[in-house]
C-alpha positions, 0 to 999 in steps of 0.5 A, spaced: 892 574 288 896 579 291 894 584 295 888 590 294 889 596 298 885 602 296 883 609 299 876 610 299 878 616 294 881 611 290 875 607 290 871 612 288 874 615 283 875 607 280 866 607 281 867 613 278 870 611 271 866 604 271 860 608 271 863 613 265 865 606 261 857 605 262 855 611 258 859 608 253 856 601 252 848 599 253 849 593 253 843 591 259 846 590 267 853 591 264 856 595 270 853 590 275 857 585 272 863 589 274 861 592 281 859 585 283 867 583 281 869 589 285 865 588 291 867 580 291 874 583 291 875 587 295 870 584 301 874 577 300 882 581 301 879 585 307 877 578 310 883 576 308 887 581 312 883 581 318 884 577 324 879 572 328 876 577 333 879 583 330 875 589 332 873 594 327 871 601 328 863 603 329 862 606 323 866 601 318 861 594 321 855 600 320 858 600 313 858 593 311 852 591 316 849 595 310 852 593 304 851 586 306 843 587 307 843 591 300 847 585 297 842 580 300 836 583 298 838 585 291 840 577 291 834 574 293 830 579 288 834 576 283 833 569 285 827 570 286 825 572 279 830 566 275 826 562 279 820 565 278 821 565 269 824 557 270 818 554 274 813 558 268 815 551 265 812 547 271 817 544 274 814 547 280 820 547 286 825 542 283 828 546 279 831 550 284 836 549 287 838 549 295 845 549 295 846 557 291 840 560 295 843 566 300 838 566 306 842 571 310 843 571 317 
C-alpha cells in the first residue's frame, strides 16, 4: 500500500462526498462500511509513520483518545447485539468467541 496523506480539508471534503453518495443508495449502514475503511486506513498509515516514542501534540492524542473511545463503544454495542440475536438459539456463551472481542484499555 502506498502512502496516505490528507489534510483535514481534504478529509472532509472526501466525508462530504461519501455522504452525497449515501443519499443516493438506501441500502441500510452502507456508508459505515466505507468510513470504517477510511478509519482503518488512515489510523493504520498514521501508525505506520510514527515512530516509537513519538510525541504528538495535545490536541492530536485528545482527538484520537475520542475516536478510539467512540469506536470502542460503537464495537462493543455492535457485538453485543449479534451476540445477543445469536445466543436466542440457546447456545448461551459458546457461540462467542473470545478472541474478536475489543475490550479496550
Amino acid at each position: 500500500m502506498g502512502n496516505v496523506i490528507l489534510t483535514e480539508k481534504q478529509l472532509e471534503k472526501l466525508i462530504n462526498k461519501m455522504k452525497t453518495v449515501n443519499e443516493n443508495h438506501s441500502e441500510g449502514s452502507y456508508m459505515a462500511k466505507q468510513q470504517l475503511f477510511t478509519i482503518a486506513t488512515l489510523a493504520h498509515a498514521m501508525w505506520e509513520k510514527m515512530e516509537d516514542g513519538e510525541q504528538l501534540e495535545d490536541w492530536m492524542e485528545s482527538k484520537i483518545s475520542q475516536a478510539e473511545q467512540s469506536i470502542v463503544g460503537v464495537v462493543k454495542t455492535f457485538m453485543y447485539d449479534e451476540f445477543k440475536d445469536e445466543s436466542k438459539s440457546n447456545d448461551g456463551m459458546g457461540k462467542l468467541n473470545y478472541d474478536e472481542i475489543i475490550i479496550g484499555k
